[in-house]
N, C-alpha and C positions, 0 to 999 in steps of 0.2 A: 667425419663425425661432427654432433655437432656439441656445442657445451654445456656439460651438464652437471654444473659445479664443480666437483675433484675428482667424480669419478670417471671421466674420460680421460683424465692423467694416464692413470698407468698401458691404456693400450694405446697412447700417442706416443711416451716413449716408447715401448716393444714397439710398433710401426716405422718407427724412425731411427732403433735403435737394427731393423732388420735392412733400413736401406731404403724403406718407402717415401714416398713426398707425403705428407702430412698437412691437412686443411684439418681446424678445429673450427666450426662456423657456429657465428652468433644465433644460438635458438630463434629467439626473438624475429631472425630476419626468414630462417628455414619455415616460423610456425607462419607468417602471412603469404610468404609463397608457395605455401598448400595450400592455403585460402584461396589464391587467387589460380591456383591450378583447379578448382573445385574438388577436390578432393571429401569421400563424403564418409572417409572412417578414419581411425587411425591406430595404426595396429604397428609392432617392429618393422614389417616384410611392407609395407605402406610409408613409413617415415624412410624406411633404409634407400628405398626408389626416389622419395621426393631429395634427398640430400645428394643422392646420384646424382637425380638429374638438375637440380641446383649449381654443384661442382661443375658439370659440364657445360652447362650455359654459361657459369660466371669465374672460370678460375683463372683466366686468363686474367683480371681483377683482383683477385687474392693474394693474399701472403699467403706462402706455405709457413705452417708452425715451427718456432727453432725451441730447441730442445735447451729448459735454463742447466747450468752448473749447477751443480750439488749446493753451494754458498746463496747463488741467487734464489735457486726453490726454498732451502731451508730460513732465507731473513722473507720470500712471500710469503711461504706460510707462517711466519712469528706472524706479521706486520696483517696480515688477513683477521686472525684468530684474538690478536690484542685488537683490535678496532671491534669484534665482535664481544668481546670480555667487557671494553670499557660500554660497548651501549647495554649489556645486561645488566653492568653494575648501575648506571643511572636508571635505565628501566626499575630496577630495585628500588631504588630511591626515591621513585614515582608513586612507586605501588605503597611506601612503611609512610612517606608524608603525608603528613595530615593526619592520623590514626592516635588516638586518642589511647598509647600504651607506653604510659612514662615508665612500666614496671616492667617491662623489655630490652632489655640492651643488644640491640643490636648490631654494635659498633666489631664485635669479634668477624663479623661476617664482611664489612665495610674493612676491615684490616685484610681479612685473607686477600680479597678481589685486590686491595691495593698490593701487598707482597707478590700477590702472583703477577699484576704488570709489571713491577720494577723488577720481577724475573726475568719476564720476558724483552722489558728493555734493555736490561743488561748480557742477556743474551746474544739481541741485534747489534747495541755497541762492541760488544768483542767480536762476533763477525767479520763486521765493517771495519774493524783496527787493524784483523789478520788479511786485508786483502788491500793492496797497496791502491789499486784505482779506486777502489770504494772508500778506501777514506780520505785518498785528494782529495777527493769529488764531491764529498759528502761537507770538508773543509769548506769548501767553495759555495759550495752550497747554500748553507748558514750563515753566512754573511748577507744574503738575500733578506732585506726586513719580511719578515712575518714566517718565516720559514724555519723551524726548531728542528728536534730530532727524529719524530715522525716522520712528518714529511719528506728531512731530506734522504733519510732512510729509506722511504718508497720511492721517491724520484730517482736515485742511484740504482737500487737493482733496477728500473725499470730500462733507464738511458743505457746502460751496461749491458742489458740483454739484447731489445731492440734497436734498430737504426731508422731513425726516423731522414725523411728528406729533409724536410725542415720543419718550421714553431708551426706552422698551420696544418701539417700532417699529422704534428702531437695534441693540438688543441682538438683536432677532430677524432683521434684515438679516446682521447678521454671524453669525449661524447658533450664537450664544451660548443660545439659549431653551430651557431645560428643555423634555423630550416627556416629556408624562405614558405610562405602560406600566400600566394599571390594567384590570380586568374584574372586577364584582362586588365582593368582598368583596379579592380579589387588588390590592395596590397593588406592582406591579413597579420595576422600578428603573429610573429617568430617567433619560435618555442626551438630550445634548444634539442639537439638529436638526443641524448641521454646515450649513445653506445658507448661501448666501454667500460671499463671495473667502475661502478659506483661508488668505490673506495676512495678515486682517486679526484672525482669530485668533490667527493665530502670534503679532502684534505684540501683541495683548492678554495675551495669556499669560507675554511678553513682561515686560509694563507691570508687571503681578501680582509677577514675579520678581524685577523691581527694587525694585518698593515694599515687599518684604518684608523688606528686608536694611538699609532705607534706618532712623532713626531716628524721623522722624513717623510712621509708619505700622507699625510692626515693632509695636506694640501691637496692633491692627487685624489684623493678620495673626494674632498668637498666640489673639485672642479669637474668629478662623475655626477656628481647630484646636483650640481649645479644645470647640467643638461637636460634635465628633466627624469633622472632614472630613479628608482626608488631605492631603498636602505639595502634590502637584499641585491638588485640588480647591480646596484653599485659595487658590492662585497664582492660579487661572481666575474664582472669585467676587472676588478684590479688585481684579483687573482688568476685570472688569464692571462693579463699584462706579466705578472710575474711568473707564470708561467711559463711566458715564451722567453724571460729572464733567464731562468733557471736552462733553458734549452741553452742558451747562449753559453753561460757560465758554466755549464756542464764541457760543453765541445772547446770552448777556450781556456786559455787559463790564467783569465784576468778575477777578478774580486767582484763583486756588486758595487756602483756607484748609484745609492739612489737621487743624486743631481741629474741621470738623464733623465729621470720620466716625470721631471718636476712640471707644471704646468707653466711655468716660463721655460719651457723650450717643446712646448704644446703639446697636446693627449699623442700617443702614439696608436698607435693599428691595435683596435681592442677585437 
């Protein structure tokens, strides 16, 4: 099948709760290989055949889907559902700025959005408290400059569920991997892939933006832009860098030392 937000959930577990191998395949990749099959409608009994024959050309390539714990599905979906609450709330705040109604109070509404996050983060924090790897992990975590609660909340069910090989398998999961744009002598300008939860970009880009402001790190950041990258590129690669941090410090069980990635002891593999 392929993904189509939450509702291919429930028949991936019945399929794998029956004993079936289970592929969940990224839309994104099923819709341009109907393009490129020519494909000239698209109907159930039409997509159902292009994902067929998808699967059989490329699954020797795929991961079959693992089915989360009851713990990991229920802190996804908090951590999905709060990342969409807090962009409606500033969306709100977009839309009342500027509007010329001092005889509106609209702070009761700015109260609820806020009450109902710190529900749901305390929520994810009790979760993470009752599940003994999840809150090592989550410990260890947190010690990472620029990495809070959020974050470390999504990096742990994530690490917890799947088994990455290593940091370059997870930077390409999250859809962080340079795409080369080259032909011939032509070397074009690489644009990241985007595959993967958009969530987890955000939170990375995120990470970057805090560690650049922060004092360990604010050196590290200046010797990104020092290389010619610009404010946001800079933000995206030192949150990559800790990224593949966070992989580290997930699978060991040492602390964050931000003395290695200090620029006297030179940029690491961005």
């Amino acid at each position: 099948m392929e993904s189509t937000g939450r509702y291919h959930g429930l028949l991936a577990h019945l399929a794998n709760q029956a004993g079936l191998k289970v592929y969940v395949l990224n839309a994104r990749d099923v819709y341009f290989y109907a393009r490129a099959l020519g494909t000239r409608a698209k109907t159930d009994g039409v997509d159902a055949g292009v994902i067929a024959r998808y699967l059989a050309e490329h699954h020797e390539r795929l991961h079959p889907w693992q089915a989360a714990s009851s713990v990991q599905q229920r802190l996804q979906d908090l951590l999905t559902r709060r990342a969409r609450l807090a962009a409606q709330r500033s969306a709100l705040r977009q839309i009342v700025s500027g509007v010329d109604a001092c005889d509106i109070d609209a702070g009761g509404v700015y109260q609820a959005f806020d009450d109902l996050l710190g529900a749901m983060d305390g929520k994810v924090q009790e979760l993470i408290a009752n599940d003994a790897r999840l809150r090592s992990g989550c410990q260890r975590l947190r010690t990472i400059t620029g990495i809070g609660p959020q974050t470390s909340a999504l990096l742990a069910t994530l690490f917890s569920r799947l088994e990455f090989t290593n940091a370059d398998a997870l930077v390409a999961y999250c859809g962080l991997d340079p795409r080369p744009n080259d032909s011939g002598a032509k070397h074009g300008r690489r644009r990241f892939s985007k595959k993967g939860p958009s969530l987890l970009r955000r939170q990375i880009y995120l990470v970057g933006f805090s560690a650049s402001r922060s004092k360990a790190l604010r050196p590290l950041y200046e010797a990104i832009r020092a290389k010619g990258f610009a404010t946001t590129q800079a933000f995206i690669i030192l949150g990559r860098k800790l990224l593949r941090v966070a992989f580290a410090v997930w699978k060991g069980a040492e602390s964050f030392d931000p003395q290695r990635l200090l620029p006297k002891n030179g940029l690491q593999k961005t």
